[in-house]
Backbone bond lengths (Angstrom), bond angles and torsions (degrees), N, CA, C in turn:
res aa  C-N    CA-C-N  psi(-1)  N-CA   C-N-CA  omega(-1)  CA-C   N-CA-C  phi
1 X - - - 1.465 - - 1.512 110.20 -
2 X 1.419 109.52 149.30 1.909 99.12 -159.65 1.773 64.34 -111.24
3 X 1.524 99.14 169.50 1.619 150.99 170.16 1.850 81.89 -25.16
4 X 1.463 134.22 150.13 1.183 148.38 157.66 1.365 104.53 -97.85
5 X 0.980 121.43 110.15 1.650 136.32 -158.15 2.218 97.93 -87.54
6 X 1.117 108.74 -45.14 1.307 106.98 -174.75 1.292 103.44 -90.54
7 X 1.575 146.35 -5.78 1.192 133.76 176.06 1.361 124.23 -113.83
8 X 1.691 111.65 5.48 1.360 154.79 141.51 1.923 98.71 -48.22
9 X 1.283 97.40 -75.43 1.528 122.70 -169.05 1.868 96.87 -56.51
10 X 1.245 114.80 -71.14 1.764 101.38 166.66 1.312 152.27 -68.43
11 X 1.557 103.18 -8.24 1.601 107.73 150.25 1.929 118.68 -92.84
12 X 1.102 111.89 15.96 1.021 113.45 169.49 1.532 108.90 -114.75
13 X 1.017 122.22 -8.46 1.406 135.03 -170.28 1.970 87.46 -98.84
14 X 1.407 113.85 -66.83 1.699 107.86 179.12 1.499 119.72 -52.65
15 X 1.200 123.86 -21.56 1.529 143.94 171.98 1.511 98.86 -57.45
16 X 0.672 120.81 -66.52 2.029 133.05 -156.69 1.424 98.23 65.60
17 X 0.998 101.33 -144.57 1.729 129.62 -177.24 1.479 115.31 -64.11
18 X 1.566 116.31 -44.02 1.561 119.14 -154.97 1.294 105.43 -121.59
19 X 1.270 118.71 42.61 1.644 137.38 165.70 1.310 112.03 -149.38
20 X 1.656 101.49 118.81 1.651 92.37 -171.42 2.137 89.54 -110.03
21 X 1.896 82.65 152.47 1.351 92.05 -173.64 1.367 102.11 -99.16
22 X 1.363 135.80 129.51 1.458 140.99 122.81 1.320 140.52 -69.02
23 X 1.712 95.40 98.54 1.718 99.50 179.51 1.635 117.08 -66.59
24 X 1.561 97.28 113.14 1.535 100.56 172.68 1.559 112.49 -80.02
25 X 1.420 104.86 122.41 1.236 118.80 -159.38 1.487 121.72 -107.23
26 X 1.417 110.82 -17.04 1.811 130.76 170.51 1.177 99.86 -27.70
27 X 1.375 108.51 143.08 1.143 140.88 163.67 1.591 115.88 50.14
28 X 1.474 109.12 11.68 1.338 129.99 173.97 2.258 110.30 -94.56
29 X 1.278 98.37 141.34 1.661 101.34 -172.81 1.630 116.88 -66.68
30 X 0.898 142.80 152.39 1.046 138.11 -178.32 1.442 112.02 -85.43
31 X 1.099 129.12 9.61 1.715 136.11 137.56 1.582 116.33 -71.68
32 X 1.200 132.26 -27.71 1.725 122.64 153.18 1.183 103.11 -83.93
33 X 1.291 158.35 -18.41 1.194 149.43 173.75 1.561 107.08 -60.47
34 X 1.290 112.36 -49.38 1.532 123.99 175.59 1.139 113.20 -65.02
35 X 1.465 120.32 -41.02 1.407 111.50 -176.96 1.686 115.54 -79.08
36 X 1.091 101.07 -2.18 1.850 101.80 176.54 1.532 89.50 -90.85
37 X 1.410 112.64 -41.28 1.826 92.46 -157.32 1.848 101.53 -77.41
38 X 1.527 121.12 -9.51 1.212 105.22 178.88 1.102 122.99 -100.47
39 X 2.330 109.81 6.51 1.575 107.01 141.02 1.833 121.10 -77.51
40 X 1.254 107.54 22.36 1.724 105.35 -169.97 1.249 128.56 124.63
41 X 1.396 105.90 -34.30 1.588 113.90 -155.65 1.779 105.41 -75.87
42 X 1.044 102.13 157.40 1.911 101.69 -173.74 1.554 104.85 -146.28
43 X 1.217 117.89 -24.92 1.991 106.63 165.85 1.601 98.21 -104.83
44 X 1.356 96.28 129.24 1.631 128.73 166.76 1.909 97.29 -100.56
45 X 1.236 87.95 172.04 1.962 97.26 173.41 1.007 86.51 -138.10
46 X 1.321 120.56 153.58 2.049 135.29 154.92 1.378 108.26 -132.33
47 X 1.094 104.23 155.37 1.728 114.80 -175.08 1.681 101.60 -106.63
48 X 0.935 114.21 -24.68 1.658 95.20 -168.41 1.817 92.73 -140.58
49 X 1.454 90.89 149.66 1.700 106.38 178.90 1.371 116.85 -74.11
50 X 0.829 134.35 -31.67 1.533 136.51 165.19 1.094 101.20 -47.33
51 X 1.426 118.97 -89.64 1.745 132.13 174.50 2.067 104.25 -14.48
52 X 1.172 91.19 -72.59 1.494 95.15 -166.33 1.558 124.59 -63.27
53 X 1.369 94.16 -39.75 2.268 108.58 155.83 1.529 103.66 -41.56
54 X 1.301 120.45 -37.84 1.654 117.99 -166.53 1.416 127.89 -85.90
55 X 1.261 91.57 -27.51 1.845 115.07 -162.64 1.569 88.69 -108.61
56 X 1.270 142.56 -14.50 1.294 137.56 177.19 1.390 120.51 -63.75
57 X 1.251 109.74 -44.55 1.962 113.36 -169.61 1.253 100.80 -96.90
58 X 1.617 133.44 9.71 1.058 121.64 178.46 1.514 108.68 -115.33
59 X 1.113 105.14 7.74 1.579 114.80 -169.70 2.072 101.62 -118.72
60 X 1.421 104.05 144.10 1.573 110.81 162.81 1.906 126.79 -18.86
61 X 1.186 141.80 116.36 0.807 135.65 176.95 1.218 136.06 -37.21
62 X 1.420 110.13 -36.66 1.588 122.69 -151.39 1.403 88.14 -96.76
63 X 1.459 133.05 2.72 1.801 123.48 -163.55 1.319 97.49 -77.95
64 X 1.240 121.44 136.75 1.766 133.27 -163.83 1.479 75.60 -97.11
65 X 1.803 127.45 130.34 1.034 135.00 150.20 1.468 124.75 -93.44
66 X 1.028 116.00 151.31 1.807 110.15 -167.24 1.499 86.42 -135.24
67 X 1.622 114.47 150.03 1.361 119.40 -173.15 1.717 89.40 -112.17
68 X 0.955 128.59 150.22 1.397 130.09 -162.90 1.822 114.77 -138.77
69 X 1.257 91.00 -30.72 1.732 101.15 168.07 1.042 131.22 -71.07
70 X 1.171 116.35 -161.19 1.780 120.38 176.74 1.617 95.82 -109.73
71 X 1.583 99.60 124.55 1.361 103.22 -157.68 1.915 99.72 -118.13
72 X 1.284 109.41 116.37 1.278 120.30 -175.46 1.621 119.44 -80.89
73 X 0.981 132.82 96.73 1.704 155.04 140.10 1.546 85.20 49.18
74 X 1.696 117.04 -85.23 0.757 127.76 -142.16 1.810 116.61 -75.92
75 X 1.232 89.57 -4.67 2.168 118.16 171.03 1.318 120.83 -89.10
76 X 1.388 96.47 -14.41 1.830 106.85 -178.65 1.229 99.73 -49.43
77 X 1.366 123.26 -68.15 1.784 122.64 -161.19 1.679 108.84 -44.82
78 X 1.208 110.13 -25.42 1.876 94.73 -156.36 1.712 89.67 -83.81
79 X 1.459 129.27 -34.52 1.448 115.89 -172.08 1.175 109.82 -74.98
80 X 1.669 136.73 -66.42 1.149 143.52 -179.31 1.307 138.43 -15.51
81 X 1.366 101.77 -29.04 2.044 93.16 162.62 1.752 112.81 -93.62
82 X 1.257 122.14 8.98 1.613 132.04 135.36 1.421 147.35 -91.05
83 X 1.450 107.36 -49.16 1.359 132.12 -174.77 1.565 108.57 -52.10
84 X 1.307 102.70 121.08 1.156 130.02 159.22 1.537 146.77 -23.24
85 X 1.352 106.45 -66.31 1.380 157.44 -110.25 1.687 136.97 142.56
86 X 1.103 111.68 109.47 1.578 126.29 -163.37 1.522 97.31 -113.91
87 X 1.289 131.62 106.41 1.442 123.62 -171.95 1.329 106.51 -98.24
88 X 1.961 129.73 -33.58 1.071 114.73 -176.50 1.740 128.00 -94.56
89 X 1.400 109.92 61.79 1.685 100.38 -154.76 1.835 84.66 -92.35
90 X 1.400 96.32 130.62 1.403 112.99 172.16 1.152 123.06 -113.85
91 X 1.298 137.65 23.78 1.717 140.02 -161.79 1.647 93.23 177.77
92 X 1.140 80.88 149.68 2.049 108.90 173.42 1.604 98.54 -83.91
93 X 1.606 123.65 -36.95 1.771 107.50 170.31 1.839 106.95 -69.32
94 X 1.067 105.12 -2.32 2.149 92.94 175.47 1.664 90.33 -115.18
95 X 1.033 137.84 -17.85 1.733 119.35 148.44 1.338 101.42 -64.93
96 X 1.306 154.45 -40.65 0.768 141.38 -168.03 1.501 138.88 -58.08
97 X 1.877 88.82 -53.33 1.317 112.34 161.77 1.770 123.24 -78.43
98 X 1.123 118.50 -29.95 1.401 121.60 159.22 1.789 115.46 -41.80
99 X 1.406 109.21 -67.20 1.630 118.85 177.87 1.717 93.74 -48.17
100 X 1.856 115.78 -63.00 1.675 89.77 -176.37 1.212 129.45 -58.47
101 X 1.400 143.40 -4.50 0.832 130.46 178.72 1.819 127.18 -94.81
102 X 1.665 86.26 -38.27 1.488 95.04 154.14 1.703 130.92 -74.49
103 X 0.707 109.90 16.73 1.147 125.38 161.73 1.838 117.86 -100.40
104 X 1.537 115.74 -38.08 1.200 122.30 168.69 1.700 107.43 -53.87
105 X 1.579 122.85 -36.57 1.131 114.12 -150.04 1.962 83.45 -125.84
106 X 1.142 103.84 16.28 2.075 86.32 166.87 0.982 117.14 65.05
107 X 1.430 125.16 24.81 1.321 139.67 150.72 1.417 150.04 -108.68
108 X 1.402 130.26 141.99 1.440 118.87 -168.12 1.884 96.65 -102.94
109 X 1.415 112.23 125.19 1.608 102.99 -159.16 2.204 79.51 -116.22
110 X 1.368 101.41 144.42 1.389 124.28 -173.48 1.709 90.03 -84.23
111 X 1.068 111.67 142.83 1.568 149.21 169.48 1.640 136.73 -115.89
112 X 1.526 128.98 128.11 1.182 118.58 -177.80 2.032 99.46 -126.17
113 X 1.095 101.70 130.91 1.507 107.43 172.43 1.464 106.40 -64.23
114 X 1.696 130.06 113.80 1.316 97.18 150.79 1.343 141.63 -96.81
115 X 0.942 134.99 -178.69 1.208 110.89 -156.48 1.887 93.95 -144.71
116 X 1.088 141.65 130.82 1.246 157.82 178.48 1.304 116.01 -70.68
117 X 1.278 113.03 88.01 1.569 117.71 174.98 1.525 133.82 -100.63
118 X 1.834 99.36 -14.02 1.514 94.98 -170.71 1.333 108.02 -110.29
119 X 0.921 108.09 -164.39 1.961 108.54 -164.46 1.399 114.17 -102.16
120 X 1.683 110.72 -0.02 1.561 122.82 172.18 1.728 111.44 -66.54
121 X 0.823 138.27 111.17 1.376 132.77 179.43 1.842 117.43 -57.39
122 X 1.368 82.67 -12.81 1.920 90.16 -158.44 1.833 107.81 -89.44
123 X 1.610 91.31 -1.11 1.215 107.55 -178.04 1.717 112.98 -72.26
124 X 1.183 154.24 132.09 1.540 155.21 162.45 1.425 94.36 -55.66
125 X 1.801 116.10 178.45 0.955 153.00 -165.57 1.597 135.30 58.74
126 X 1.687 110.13 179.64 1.370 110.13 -151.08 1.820 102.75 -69.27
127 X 1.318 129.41 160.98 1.211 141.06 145.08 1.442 92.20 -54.24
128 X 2.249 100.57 151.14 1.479 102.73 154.08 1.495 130.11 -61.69
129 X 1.611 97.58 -25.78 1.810 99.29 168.96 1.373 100.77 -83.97
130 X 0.868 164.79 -16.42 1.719 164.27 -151.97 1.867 103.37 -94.39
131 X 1.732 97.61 -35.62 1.360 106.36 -179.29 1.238 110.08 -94.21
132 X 1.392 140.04 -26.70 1.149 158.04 -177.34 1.917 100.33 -74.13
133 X 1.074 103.77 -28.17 1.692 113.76 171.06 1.571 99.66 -80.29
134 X 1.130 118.06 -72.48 1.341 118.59 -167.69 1.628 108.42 -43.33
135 X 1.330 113.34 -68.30 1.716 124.24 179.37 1.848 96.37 -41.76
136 X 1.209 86.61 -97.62 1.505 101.29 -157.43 1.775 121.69 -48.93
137 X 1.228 98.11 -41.31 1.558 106.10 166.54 1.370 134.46 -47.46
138 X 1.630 97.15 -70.88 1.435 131.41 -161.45 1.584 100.07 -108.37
139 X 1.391 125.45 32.78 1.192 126.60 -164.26 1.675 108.29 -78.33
140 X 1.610 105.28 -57.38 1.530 109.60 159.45 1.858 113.95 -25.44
141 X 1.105 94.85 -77.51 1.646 103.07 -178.61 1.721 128.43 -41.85
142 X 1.243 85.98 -38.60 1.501 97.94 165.72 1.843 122.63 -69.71
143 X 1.319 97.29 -33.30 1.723 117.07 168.62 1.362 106.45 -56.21
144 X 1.576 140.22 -27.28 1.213 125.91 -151.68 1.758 99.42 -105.90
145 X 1.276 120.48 -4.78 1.145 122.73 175.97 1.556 113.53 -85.86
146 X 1.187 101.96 110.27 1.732 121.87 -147.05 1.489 99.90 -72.78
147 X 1.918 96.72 -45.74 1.493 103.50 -157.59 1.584 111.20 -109.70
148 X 1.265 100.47 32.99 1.752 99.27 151.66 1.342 121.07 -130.24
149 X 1.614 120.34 177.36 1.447 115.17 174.30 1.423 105.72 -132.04
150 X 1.139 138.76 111.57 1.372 137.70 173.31 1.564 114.94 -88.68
151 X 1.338 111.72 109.64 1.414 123.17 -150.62 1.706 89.91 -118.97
152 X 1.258 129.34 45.77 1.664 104.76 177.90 1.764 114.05 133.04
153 X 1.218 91.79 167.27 1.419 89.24 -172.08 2.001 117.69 -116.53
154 X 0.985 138.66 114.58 1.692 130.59 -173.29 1.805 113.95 -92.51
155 X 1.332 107.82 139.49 1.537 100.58 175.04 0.920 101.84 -151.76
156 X 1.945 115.12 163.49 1.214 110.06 -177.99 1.810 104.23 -141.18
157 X 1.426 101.89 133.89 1.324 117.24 -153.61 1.773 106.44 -58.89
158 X 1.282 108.60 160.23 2.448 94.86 150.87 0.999 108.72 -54.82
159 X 1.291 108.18 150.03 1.700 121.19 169.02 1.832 104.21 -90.63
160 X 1.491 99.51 97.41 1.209 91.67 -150.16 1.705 109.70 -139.55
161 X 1.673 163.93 106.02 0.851 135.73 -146.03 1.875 114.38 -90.12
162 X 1.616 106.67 24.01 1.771 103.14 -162.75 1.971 71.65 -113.27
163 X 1.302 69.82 119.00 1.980 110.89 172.14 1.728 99.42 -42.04
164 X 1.487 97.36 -65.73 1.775 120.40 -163.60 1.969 92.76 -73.63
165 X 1.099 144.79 -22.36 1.612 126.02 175.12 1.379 86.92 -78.64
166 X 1.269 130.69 -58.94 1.735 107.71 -162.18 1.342 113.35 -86.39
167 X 1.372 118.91 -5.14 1.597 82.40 159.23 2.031 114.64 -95.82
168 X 1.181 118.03 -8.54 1.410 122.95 161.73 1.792 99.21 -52.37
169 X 1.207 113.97 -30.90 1.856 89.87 -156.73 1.932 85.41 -106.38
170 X 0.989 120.90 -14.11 1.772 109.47 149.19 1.378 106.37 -62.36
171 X 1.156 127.73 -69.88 1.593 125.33 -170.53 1.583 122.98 -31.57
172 X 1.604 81.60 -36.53 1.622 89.78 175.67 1.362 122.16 -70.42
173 X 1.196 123.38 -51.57 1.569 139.46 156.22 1.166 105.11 -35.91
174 X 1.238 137.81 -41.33 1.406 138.84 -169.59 1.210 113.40 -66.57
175 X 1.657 106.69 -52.68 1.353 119.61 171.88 1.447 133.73 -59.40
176 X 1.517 105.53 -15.26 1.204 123.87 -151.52 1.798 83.33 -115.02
177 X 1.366 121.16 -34.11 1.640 116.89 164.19 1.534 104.98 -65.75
178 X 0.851 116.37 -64.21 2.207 120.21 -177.13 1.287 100.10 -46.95
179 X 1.405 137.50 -30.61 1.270 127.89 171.00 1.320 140.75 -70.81
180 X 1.433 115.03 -34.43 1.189 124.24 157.00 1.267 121.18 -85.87
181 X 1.790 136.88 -25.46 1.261 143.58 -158.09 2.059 95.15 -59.44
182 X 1.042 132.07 -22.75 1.094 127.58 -168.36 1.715 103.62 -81.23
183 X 0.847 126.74 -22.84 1.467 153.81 171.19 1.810 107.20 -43.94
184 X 1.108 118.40 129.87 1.692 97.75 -173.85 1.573 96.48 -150.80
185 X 1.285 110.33 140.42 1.591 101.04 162.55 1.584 100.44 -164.29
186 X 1.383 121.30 -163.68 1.394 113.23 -170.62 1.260 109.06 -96.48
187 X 1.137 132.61 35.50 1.361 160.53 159.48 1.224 147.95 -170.67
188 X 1.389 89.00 16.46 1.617 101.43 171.49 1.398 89.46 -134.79
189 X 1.670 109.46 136.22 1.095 118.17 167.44 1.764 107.86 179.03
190 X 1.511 114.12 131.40 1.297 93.85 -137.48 1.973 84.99 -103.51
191 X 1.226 123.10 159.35 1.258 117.71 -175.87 1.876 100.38 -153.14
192 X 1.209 110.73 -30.42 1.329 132.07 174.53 1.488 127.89 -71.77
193 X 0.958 135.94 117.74 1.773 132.23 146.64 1.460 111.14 -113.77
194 X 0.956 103.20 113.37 1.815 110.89 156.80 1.185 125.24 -110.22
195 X 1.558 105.48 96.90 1.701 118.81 159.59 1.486 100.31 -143.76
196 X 1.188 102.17 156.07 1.671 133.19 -161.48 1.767 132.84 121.52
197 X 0.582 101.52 124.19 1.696 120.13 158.31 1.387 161.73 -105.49
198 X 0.856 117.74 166.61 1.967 89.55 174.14 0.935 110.43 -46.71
199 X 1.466 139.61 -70.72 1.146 162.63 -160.21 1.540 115.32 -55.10
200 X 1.723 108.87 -39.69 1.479 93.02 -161.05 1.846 89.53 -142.43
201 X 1.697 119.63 21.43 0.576 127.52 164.26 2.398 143.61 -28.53
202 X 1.349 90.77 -47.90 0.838 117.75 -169.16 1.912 110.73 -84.92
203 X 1.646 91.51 -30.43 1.442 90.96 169.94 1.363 113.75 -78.89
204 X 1.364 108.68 -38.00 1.149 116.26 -175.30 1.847 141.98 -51.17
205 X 1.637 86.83 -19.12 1.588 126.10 174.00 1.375 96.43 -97.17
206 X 1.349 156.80 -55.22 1.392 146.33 133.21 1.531 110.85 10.31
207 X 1.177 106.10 -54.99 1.582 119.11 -168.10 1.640 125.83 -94.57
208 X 1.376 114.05 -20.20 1.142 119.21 137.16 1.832 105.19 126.26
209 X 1.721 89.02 45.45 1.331 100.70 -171.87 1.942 100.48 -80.76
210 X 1.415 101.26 161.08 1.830 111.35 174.24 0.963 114.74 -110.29
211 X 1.948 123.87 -16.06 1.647 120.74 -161.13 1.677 84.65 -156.92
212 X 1.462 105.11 110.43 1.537 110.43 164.46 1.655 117.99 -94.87
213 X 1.408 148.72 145.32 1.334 127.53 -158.62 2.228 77.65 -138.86
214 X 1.257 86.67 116.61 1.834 107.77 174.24 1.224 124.58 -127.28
215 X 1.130 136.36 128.31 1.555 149.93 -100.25 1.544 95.65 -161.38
216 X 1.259 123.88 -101.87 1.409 146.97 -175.03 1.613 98.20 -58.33
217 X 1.156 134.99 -67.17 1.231 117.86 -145.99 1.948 103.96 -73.66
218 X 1.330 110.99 -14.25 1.180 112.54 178.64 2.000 125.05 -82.61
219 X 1.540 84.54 -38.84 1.668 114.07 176.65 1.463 122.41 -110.93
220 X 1.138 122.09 -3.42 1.166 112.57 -170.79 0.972 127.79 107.38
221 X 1.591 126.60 178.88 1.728 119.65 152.19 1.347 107.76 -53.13
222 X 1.104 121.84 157.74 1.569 133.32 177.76 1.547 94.14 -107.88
223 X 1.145 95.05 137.59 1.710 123.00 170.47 1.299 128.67 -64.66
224 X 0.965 121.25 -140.56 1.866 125.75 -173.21 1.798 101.44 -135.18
225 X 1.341 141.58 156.75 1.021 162.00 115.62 1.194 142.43 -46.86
């Protein structure tokens, strides 16, 4: 199935100005990738580093890539002299290793906390106490990492069809963004929320999301790897 050209055109039209869209692009060819960016579009998402190492040098320069998966320590090096945006950082050792690496290559690389909201276990990110450690605790420590910027927080809802659990477990995220946003340092500073989906997209902007990341309704079913 190529790129949906009119449903491209109406979630960018329901977006306005102060919702930015990320086309999730996994397991999609880098001929629909092109054809979205030569209706406009310039952030893609990828889930896995392999995938995105491949489809990178063959694609337009200026495409803002966003890493969207669960991104393992030891994978940091291959994205980082591109990457964008890292939405799933779950641990202070992958801030850790992120800043070293950007630092190898002279760059300050953008960061999103995620944060664990739904009741799937299989899901990544921080506990509210896990984050409440990181911020408030370990806040100094987090200050000394020169070469990142943690701009925000990402979550991802139950896969679930009751309207009222997912937008309660956005609300929470929400709350849990308004709580720290007062928080400021020379790399921490929060400007970002990422939650939404195809699926639950629309509530999710209800709730007071900034960056929705959509997959299927733009491309299709997604394929295999």
């Amino acid at each position: 199935m190529a790129v949906d050209v009119e449903k491209y055109k109406e979630i960018i039209s329901t977006l306005g100005d102060k919702v930015k869209l990320v086309a999730v692009s996994k397991t999609k060819p880098v001929e629909d990738i092109q054809e979205l960016y030569d209706l406009g579009q310039r952030d893609f998402g990828e889930n896995y580093v392999q995938e995105l190492i491949e489809k990178q040098p063959q694609l337009p320069a200026d495409i803002r890539w966003h890493f969207i998966g669960h991104l393992q320590s030891n994978k940091v090096k291959y994205i980082i002299p591109f990457v964008h945006l890292i939405h799933g950082v779950d641990s202070f050792k992958l801030l850790n290793e992120i800043n070293k690496q950007a630092l190898k290559h002279n760059r300050e690389v953008y960061c999103l906390l995620q944060v664990h909201i739904a009741d799937e276990e299989t899901k990544f990110g921080f506990s509210e106490h896990e984050l409440e450690t990181l911020i408030d605790t370990n806040f100094r420590e987090l200050e000394k990492l020169e070469n990142i910027r943690v701009c925000g927080l990402m979550g991802m809802a139950s896969l679930s069809n009751d309207e009222n659990k997912v937008r309660n477990e956005y609300k929470k995220l929400k709350a849990l963004f308004d709580k720290y946003s007062s928080l400021s340092a020379f790399n921490f500073q929060f400007s970002t929320l990422s939650m939404g989906m195809s699926g639950d997209y629309l509530i999710a902007i209800e709730e007071g999301s900034t960056m929705v990341r959509i997959g299927s309704l733009l491309f299709g079913k997604r394929g295999t790897i």
